[in-house]
N, C-alpha and C positions, 0 to 999 in steps of 0.2 A: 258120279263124276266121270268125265267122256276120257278117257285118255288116246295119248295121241300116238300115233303108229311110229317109229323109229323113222320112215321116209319122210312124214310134217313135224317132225324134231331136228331131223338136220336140212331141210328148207328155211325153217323158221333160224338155227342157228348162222346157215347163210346167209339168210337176207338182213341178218344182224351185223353180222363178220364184213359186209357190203356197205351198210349205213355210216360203220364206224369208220371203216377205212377213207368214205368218202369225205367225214366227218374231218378225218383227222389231215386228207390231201389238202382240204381249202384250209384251216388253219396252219399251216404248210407254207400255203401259197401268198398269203396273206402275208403271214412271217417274213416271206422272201422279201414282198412289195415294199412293207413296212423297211425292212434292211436297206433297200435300193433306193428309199428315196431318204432314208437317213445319209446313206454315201452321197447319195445327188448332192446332198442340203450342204455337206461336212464341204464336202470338193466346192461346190459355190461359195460357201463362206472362207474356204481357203484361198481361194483364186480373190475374192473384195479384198481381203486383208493383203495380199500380197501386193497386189496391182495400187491399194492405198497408200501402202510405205512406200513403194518404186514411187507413185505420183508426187509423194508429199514434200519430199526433199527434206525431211526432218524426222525425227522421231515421234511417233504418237502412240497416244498413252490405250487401253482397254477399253477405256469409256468412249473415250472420240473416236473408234472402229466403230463402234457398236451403236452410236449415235450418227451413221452416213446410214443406216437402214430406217426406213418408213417404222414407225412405231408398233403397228400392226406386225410387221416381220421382223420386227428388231431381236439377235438374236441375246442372252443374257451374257455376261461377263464371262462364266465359265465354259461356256460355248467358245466365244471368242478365246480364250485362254487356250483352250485342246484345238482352235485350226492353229493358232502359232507356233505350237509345240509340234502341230506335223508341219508343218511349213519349216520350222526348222529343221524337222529328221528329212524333211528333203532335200534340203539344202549341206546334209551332212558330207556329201561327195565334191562338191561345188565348189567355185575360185567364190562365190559369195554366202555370207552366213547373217542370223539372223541375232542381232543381239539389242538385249535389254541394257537400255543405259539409266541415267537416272529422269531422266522427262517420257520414258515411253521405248516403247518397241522402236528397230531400225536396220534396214538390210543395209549390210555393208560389204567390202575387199575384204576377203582372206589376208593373213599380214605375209602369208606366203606367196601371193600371187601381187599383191601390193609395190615390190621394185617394179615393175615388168609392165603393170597396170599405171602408173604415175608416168611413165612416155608418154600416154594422151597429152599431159599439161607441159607444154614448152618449157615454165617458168620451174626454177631448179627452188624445190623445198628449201625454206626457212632455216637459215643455220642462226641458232639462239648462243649468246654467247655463257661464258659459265657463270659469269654473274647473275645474270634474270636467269639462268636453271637453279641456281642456289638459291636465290632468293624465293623463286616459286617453289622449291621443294622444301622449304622451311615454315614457308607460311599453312603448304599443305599438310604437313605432319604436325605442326604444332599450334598449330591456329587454336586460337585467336592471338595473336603476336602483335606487338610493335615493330613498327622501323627502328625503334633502338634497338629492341632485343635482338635484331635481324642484323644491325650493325655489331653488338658486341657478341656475337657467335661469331659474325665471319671474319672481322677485325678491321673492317674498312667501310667506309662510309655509302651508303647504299644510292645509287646515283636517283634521283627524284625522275627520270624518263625512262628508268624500269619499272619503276611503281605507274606510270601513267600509262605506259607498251600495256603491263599484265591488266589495266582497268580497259584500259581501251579493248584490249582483248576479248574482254569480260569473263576473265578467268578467276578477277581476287573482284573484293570487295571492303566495305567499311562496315564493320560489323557489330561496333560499338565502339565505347571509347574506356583507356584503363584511369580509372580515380583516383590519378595519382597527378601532384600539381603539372599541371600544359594537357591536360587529358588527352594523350594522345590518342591516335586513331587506332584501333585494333582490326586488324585484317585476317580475314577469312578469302575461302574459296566457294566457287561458284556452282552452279547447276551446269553453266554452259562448259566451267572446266571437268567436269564429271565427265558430259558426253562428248567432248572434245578427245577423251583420251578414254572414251571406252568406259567408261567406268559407271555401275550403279549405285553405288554410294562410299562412300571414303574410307567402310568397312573392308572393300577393295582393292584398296591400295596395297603393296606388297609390305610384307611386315616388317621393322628391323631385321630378323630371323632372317628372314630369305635373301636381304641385301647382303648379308657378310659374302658368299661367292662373287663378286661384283667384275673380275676382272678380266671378263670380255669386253667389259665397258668401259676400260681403259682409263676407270678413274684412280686421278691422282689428284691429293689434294692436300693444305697445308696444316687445313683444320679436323682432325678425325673426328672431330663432333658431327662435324656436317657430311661425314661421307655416305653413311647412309640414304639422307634424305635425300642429298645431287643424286647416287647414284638413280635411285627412285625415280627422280624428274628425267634423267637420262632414257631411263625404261621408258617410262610413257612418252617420253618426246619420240622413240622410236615407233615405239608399238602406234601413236598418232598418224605414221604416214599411211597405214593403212583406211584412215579415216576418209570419207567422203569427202571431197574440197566445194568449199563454194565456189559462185563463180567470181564473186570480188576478195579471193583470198590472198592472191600473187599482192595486191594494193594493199590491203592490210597489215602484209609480214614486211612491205619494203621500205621498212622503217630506216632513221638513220643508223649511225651505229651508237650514239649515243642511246641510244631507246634499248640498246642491249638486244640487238639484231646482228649476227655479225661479228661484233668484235666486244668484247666485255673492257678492254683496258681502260676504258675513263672510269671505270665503276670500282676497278680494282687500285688505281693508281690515287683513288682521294680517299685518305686517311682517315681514322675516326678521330674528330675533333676532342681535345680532355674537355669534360666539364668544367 
């Protein structure tokens, strides 16, 4: 056997020490590329997503982002899921943020920058009177309810152009009927009142628990049964202004005042009739 001199021992060891390194620079480089054009992809599917909630005017869900890409480059749901979640940490410093309602994703006003930001619209926000905030904060915590039971919680007869305001709104609905003789209508709340007030699902709503400090918000009321619930609708009627406005929303809210727009007294002033 030939052996090899110490000088073609460390030749051979170099030109090994050479191969590897160069081996090891294009997987390297390769690494980078790969990295680069994963940011390119992340940052383009950030910037669709964002530009499609700004476009849409409404809230959309994961599947309808992910369904405006060609099939071929369609990216999967948790793709889509991690650009919204940076779309939102970049929105973390911003007068706008990114929230999940109950129909889908939706950028909106900070509720901080929302007084300031509502000077765009001429028309002066909807003043709801206490009656249709009672009535919708009772339907929303105890639903599915009658208008009776709505009457004998708040002691007075519930005016029939509250119930038609909160449908027309498309905030409540008719959700069945209870099987008891006149089957009355049992009412519930809505998808559109979900994302009307911000909200993902009714698990959202703030608890009894958290309503007992209530009295920033100035509720006074005759029935302590229902103070919780009002104060509840109080919240979200405020935490609302922050909300996007449509553009037939001023038509919408300039209801009479019997619609419980305004001034609640015709709703408070009619009695609940004895059976």
């Amino acid at each position: 056997m030939t052996e090899q001199s110490p000088e073609t021992a460390n030749d051979a060891a170099q030109e090994q020490a050479v191969v590897a390194a160069t081996a090891i620079e294009a997987m390297v480089s390769e690494a980078a590329a790969d990295a680069a054009l994963t940011v390119a992809g992340d940052l383009a599917l950030r910037n669709v997503c964002e530009a499609a909630l700004l476009a849409a005017g409404r809230p959309l869900t994961v599947d309808q982002i992910a369904e405006l890409f060609d099939e071929a480059e369609r990216p999967g749901n948790q793709q889509v899921r991690m650009a919204l979640e940076a779309l939102s940490a970049d929105y973390a410093t911003r007068g706008i943020e990114l929230r999940e309602v109950s129909t889908g994703f939706r950028v909106q006003v900070r509720a901080e920058s929302a007084s300031v930001v509502s000077r765009l619209w001429q028309e002066r926000p909807a003043k709801y009177s206490r009656a249709l905030l009672e009535t919708l904060a009772l339907i929303a915590y105890r639903q599915p309810i009658t208008r009776g039971e709505i009457e004998d919680i708040r002691g007075v007869a519930v005016n029939p152009n509250i119930i038609r305001t909160l449908q027309e709104r498309g905030w409540i609905r008719t959700v069945g009927y209870r099987e008891v003789p006149g089957r009355p209508e049992l009412l519930g709340t809505t998808r559109e009142f979900l994302d009307y007030f911000g909200l993902k699902s009714l698990d959202n709503l703030p608890t009894l628990a958290q309503l007992r400090d209530v009295e920033n918000l100035g509720v006074q009321l005759e029935f302590p049964e229902t103070q919780p619930a009002v104060a509840a609708a109080d919240a979200l009627a405020a935490e609302a202004i922050a909300e996007p406005q449509a553009a037939d929303e001023p038509a919408a809210v300039a209801a009479s005042d019997e619609s419980g727009v305004n001034d609640g007294a015709a709703d408070d002033a009619s009695p609940v009739e004895p059976n």
